[in-house]
C-alpha positions, 0 to 999 in steps of 0.5 A, spaced: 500 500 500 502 506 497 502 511 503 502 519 505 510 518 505 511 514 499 507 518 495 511 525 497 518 522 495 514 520 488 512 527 488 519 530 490 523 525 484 519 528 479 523 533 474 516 536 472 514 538 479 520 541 482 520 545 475 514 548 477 516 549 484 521 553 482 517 556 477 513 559 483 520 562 486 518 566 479 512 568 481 513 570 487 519 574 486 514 578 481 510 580 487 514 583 491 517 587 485 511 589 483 509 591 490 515 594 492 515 599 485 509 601 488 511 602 494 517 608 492 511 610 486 508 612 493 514 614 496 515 619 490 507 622 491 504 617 486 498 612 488 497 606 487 496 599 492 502 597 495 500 590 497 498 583 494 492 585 491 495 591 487 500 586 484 495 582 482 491 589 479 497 591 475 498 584 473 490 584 471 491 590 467 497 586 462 493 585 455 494 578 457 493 579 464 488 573 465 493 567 463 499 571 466 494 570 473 493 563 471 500 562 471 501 565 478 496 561 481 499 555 477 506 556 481 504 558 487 500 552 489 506 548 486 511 550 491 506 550 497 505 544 495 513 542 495 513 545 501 507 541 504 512 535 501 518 537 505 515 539 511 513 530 512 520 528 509 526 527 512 532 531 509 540 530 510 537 523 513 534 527 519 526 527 520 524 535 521 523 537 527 515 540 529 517 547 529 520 545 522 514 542 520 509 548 522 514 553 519 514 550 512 506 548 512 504 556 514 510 558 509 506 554 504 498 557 507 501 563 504 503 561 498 496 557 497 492 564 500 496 569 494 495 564 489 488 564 491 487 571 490 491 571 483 485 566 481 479 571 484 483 577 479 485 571 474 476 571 474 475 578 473 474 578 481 477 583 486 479 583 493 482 589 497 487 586 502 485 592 508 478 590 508 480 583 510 484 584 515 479 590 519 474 583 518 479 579 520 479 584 526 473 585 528 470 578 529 477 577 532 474 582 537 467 580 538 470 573 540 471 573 548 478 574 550 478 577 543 483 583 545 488 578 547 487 574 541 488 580 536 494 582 539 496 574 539 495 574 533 499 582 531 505 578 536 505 573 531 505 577 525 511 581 529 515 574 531 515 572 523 517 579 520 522 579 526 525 572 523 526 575 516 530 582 519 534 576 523 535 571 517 537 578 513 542 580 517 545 573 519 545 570 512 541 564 514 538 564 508 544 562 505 542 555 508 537 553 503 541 554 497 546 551 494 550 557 491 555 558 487 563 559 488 567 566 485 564 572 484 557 571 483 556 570 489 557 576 493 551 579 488 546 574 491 548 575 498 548 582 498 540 581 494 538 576 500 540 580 505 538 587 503 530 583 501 530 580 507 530 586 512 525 590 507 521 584 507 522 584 515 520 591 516 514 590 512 511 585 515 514 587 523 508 594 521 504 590 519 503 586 526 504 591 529 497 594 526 494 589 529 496 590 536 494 598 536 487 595 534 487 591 540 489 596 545 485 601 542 479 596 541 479 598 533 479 594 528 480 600 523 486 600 525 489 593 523 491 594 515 494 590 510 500 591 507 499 598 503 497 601 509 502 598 514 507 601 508 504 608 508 505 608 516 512 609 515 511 615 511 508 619 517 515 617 521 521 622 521 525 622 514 518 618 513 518 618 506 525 616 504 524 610 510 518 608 504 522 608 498 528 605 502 523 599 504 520 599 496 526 598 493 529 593 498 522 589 497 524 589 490 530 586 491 527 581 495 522 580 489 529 580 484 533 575 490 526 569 489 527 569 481 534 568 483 533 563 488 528 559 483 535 557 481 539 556 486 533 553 491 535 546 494 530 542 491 
């Protein structure tokens, strides 16, 4: 009888599948080079949603938009899948550790949560992030002990932001890629460890949203990604720190289509 197990290490053989796994790498480096040009067109004093779905929009808005859309959701849900595969094998001989597991599985909800988006767009749908996570919010708050949840939640957001901010900083991206020797590469470090940090402070942001909607009692407050970027406009030098943080979630989106290539798969 073939079980669970058997049929992941099938999967993980297959030359198409990991083609496609790493073709998701692609995609999501498009994204966030999307959202990062927006975000230093905002800091500029130009407009648009500096969050998944204004990727999405600007994707949509390509005469061949749809398809593009499907090809995202396509690789999208391709390296989720990896990672869902990878979160139950064993790697270097050595079974994964449950924090592996959890960290791998919520990487891959991510990824299916993008990919569904891509596909509402793909259909001629729209969904604005800020609203979904004031919804989010508010019945979060309407639940008893609602208020610590949200901040639970926001803590967690700031935990996972925070871990990006580190990986940055000590390189421990590096250990899951197989990266080449000479001069090529310092270039990839150097993009991994810029991306890497932007990406953190985002994310850090965006959790911390979360938190003043708890303490506040205002699930208004709570935001996507757009409007936790436009916070840091209001901040000292706010402008130059949105167009610093736009340009290093640019490079994260150059450094994943980079690692499409070098990923360990």
């Amino acid at each position: 009888m073939t079980t669970a197990k058997d049929a992941a290490r099938t999967a993980k053989r297959s030359d198409v599948f990991r083609r496609v796994a790493r073709a998701g790498f692609v995609v999501v480096g498009l994204v966030h080079l999307i959202i990062g040009v927006i975000a230093i067109s905002v800091a500029s004093g130009g407009g648009g949603d500096a969050d998944q779905d204004g990727a999405m929009e600007q994707i949509r808005s390509t005469p061949v938009g749809g398809l593009l859309l499907g090809a995202v959701a396509v690789g999208l849900i391709a390296l989720a899948a990896w990672q869902v595969v990878s979160a139950f094998l064993a790697t270097g001989g050595e079974p994964r550790k449950w924090g592996q597991r959890i960290k791998l599985l919520g990487i891959a909800a991510a990824y299916l949560v993008i990919a569904g988006l891509a596909l509402i767009f793909a259909f001629g749908g729209h969904v604005e992030s800020e609203r979904t996570s004031q919804t989010v919010s508010a019945v979060i708050l309407s639940a008893p002990g609602g208020v610590v949840l949200l901040v639970i939640l926001g803590l967690v957001v700031i935990s996972v932001g925070a871990g990006f901010v580190i990986g940055g900083f000590t390189r421990g991206f590096e250990k899951t890629l197989d990266l080449p020797d000479g001069p090529a590469r310092t270039p990839i470090v150097t993009l991994g460890v810029a991306g890497y940090i932007a990406k953190g402070v985002a994310v850090v942001v965006t959790g911390f949203l979360f938190v003043v909607a708890a303490w506040t009692h205002d699930p208004e407050k709570a935001a996507g990604l757009d409007a936790a970027l436009r916070s840091l406009a209001d901040l000292p030098l706010g402008r130059l720190i949105l167009w610093l943080v736009g340009a290093g979630l640019a490079i994260y989106g150059i450094f994943s289509m980079v690692r499409a290539r070098y990923a360990r798969m």
